[in-house]
N, C-alpha and C positions, 0 to 999 in steps of 0.2 A: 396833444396826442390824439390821432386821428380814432373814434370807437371801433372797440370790436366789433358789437352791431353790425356798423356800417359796412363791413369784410363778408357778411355772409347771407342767405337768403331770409328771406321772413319764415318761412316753416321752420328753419332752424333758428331763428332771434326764437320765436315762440317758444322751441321744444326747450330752450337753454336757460328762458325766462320762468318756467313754468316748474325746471326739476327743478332750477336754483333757487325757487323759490317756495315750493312746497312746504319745506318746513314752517311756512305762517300757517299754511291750510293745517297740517297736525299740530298745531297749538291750537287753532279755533276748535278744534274736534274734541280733545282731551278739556280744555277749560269750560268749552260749553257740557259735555256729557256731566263733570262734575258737581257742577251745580244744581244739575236736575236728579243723577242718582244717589245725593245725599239725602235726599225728601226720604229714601228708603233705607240706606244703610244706617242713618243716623239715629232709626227706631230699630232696626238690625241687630246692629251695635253697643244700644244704646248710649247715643255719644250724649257727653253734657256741651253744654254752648262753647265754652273753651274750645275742645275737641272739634268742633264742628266747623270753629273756624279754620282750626289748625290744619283741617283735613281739609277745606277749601283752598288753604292756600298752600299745601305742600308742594307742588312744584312749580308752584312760582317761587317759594323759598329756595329749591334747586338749582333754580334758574340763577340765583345771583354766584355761588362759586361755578358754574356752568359758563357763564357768557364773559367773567372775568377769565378760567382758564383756558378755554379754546380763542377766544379774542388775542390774548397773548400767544399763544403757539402758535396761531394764525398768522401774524404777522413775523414769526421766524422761517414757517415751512411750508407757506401758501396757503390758499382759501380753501380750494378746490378738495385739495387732499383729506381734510377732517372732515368734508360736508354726508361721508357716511357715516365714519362712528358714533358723531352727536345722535342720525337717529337707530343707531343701533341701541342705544341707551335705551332711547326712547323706547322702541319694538319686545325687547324684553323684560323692562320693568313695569311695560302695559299690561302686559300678558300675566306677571306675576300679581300684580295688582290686584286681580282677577281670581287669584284664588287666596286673597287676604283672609285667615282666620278672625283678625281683630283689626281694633285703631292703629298699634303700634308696628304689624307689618303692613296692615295699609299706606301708613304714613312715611317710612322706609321705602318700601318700592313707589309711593307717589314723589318722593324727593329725590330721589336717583333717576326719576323718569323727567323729572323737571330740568335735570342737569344736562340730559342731552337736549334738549328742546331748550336753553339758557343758551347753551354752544351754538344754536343754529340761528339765532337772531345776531351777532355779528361778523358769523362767516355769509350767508345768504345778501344780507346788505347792505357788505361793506363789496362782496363781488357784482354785483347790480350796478351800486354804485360806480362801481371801476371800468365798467364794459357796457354802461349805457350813453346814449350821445348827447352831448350838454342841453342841447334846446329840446329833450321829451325824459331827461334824466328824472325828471320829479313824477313824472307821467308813471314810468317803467317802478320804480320804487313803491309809489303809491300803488299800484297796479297790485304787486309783490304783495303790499298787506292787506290786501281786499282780498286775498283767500284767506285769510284768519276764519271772515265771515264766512265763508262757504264751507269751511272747514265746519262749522257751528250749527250750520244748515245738515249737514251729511251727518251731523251729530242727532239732530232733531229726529231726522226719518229711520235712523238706523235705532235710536230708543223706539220711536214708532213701531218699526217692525217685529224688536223683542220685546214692546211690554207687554205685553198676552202672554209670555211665557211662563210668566208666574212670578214672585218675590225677589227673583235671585238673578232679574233679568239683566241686572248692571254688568254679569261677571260677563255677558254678549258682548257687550258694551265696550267695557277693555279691552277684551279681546278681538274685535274687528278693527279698531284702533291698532291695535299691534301690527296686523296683518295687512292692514291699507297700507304702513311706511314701508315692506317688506320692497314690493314693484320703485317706489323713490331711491330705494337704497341702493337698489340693482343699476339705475338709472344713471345715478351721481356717479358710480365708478369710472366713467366715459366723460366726464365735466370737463373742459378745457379751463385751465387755470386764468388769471386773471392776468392778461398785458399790464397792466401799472405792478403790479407785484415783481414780474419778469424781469422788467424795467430797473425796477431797484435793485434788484438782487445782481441786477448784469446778464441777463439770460435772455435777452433778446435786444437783437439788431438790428437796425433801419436807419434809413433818412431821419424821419420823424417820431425818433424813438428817443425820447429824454432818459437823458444821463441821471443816473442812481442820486448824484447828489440834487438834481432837481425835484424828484419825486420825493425827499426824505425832506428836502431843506434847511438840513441843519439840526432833523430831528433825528438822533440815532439810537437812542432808548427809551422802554415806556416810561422811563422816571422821566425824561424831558417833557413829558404831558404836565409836570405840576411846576413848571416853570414859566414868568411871564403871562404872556397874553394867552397863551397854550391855557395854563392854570385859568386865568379867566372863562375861557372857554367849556372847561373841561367841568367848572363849577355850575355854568350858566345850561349846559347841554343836560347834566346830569339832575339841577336842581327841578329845572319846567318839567323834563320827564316823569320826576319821584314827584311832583303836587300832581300831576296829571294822572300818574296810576293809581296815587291815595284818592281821589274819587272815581276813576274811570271802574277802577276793576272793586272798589270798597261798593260801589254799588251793581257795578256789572257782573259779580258773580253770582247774586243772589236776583236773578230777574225772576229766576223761575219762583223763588219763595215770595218776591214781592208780590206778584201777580199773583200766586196761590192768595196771599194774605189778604191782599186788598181788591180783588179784581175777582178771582175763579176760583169758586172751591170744588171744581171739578179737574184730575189730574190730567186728562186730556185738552181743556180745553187752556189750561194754564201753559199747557205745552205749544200748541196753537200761537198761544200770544207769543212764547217765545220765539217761535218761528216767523211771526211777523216783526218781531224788533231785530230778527235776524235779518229778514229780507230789507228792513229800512236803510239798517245799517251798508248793506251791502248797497240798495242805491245811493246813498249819501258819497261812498267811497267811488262808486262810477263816474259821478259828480264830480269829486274831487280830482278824481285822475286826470280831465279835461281841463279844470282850470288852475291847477296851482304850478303848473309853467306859465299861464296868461297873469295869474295874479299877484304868483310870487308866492313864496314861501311865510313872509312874516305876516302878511294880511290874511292867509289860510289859515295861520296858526292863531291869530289873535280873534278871528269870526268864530274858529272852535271853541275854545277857552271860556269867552265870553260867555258865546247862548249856554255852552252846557251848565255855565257857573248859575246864569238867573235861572236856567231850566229847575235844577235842583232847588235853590233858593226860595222861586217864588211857590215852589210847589209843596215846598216845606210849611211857607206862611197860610197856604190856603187848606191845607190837609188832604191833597188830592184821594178821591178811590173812586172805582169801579171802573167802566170803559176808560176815563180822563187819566187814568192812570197809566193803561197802556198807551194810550196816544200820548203823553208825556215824554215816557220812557222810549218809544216809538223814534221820538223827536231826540232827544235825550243821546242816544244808541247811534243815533244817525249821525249830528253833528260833531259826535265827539270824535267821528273816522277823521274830521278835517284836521285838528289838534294832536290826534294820536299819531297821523302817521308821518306828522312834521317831525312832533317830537322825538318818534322811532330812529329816522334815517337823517337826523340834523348833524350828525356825530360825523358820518361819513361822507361829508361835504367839507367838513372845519377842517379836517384836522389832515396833515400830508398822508402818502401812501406805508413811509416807514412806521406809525402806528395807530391807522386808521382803524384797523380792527381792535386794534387795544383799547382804542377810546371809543368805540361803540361797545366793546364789553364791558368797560368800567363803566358809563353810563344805562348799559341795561344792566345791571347788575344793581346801581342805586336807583334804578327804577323801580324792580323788584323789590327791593325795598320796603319801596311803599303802597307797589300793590301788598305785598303781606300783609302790613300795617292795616293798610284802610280793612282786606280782606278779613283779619282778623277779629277785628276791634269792632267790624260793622252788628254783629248781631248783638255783643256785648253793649253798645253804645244804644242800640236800638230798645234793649230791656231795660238800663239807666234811666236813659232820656225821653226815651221815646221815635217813633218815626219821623216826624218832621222836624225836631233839631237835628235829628240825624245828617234829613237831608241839606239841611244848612251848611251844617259843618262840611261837607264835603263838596257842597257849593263853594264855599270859601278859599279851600284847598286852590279851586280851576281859577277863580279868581285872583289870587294871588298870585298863579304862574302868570297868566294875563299881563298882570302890571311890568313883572320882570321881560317878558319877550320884547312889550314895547320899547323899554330904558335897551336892553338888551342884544335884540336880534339881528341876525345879519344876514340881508338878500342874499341869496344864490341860486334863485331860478334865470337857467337859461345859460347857465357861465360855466367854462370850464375848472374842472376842479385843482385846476394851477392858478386859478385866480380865486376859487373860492377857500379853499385850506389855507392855513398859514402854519408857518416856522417859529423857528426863534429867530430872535431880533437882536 
């Protein structure tokens, strides 16, 4: 099926790429602010470590019935159409976030805020993936989640600008968050829906427009995802995800407190760092954007996995701190765009058009999972154990996805996705 893309001018791929895709840029924003305004609310508060996780990872906890229930609606009543509500979720339970008396409505409006930002990681890249052109499809995806970082970045200077306000500068914080997805939201109402969506449903007509049962293959409900080679997939997509967020985000949320702990005891300068593992990040993913149509998918994924596994690992053995630490974490932040963002958008290559959003919700949904888990568990493991089993253990995690992608994985750079998805058999 010939791309959408391909039908219309580049100012416009751009505009369609950029609102469709927004919703990574408001995850990078809201995940990075919270990690740095817990330094304050959690003396605030007074949270105890339990709490402190829990309030780390509330909306990624949201996330998981989030990208499970809009992933399935998704694929009954199109992409296009929910790609507001998910962040209207987001825009109001920012905002209320913002005036949390305690833990337990911070924790409430941070989980209901998760839920719309859940909903937008399988309506955003399962439509990318529909309306991008097979030989720069991994380019335009990858592209898609390299504004998480930027999202992380606008995070940084926007704390920047309100910590001079005084104690209470986080409630800024939420609330310019709020106010940034308002202009997205306006945006997305105007979305052209997804040609392979159309396709299936019967609603659009051409020469080269394949027939409903081409696009579905045989798959006509989301229970047909745990049947067969489907279910193989469906295990193999969702498992590498959940090892890769129990370390990516077990230790990616707490950058700002690493670097506090072992690097800067000054709150400005510990911010700093943050913004340089932001901007590494962000080139790593540049990077990536260019070669993982040249190199493929499975060798992107497995070069991620890898380094970040010894990153942690060796770093754990040696007890890295002070500058070594940030150039670690630097390094760390960087390569793990290569891994993350295979394992984000691998779902909506596998699987046909009748429940391609289903199964990138079920898979960011047991992703989720394990970012909670690691999110969690990480400051509790770290008072147990100590910092460098810590970082072992979570080394272990990427390593372990590693082994699976190799036994596992299956090329799909460069191919259309009638030849990369499958059916039942």
């Amino acid at each position: 099926m010939k791309s959408y893309f391909e039908n219309i001018p580049l100012q416009q791929r751009l505009l369609f790429f950029i609102v469709a895709a927004s919703g990574f840029l408001i995850d990078g924003y809201d995940l990075s602010n919270i990690s740095f305004v817990l330094l304050y609310i959690s003396k605030q508060f007074a949270l105890t470590s339990l709490e402190y996780g829990l309030l780390s990872s509330a909306s990624l906890a949201g996330m998981i019935p989030g990208a499970l229930i809009f992933g399935y609606i998704s694929d009954k009543m199109g992409r296009s159409k929910l790609m507001t509500i998910d962040l209207i979720f987001f825009t109001v339970f920012a905002i209320l976030s913002a005036f949390s008396p305690n833990f337990l409505v911070m924790y409430i409006s941070r989980f209901l805020l998760g839920v719309g930002i859940g909903g937008d990681y399988p309506l955003s890249s399962t439509l990318i993936s529909e309306v991008a052109p097979s030989n720069t499809r991994g380019r335009y995806l990858t592209g898609a989640i390299s504004l998480y970082w930027i999202g992380t970045a606008i995070s940084q200077l926007v704390i920047l600008g309100v910590l001079g306000t005084g104690p209470y500068f986080w409630k800024w914080v939420f609330i310019i968050g709020g106010i940034v997805a308002i202009p997205i939201i306006l945006a997305r109402i105007k979305l052209s829906e997804s040609p392979r969506w159309l396709a299936l449903k019967g609603k659009l007509k051409g020469e080269d427009v394949p027939k409903p049962e081409e696009e579905s293959k045989g798959v006509n409900s989301f229970w047909d995802m745990f049947k067969g080679r489907l279910l193989i997939l469906l295990l193999f997509t969702s498992t590498i995800w959940f090892l890769f967020d129990v370390a990516a985000y077990g230790i990616g949320l707490y950058y700002p407190l690493i670097l506090h702990t072992l690097a800067f005891p000054s709150a400005y300068k510990t911010l700093y760092g943050t913004l340089a593992i932001s901007a590494s990040a962000l080139a790593f993913y540049l990077v990536g954007t260019f070669i993982i149509d040249i190199i493929g998918r499975k060798p992107t994924l497995s070069i991620g996995l890898g380094v970040m596994g010894l990153i942690l690992i060796i770093g754990g053995l040696i007890s890295i701190k002070g500058i070594s630490a940030l150039i670690a974490f630097m390094l760390f932040a960087g390569i793990e765009q290569w891994a993350g963002a295979v394992t984000l958008f691998y779902p909506t290559e596998l699987f046909p058009t009748s429940v391609r959003s289903s199964a990138q919700g079920f898979a960011t949904s047991i992703s989720r999972v394990g970012s909670v888990l690691g999110v969690t568990i990480f400051p509790e493991m770290v008072k147990a154990l100590g910092f460098s089993i810590s970082l072992e253990f979570f080394g272990s995690m990427a390593i372990i996805a590693l082994v699976l992608s190799l036994v596992l994985g299956k090329e799909t750079s460069r191919k259309p996705l009638e030849e990369t998805s499958e059916g039942l058999k």
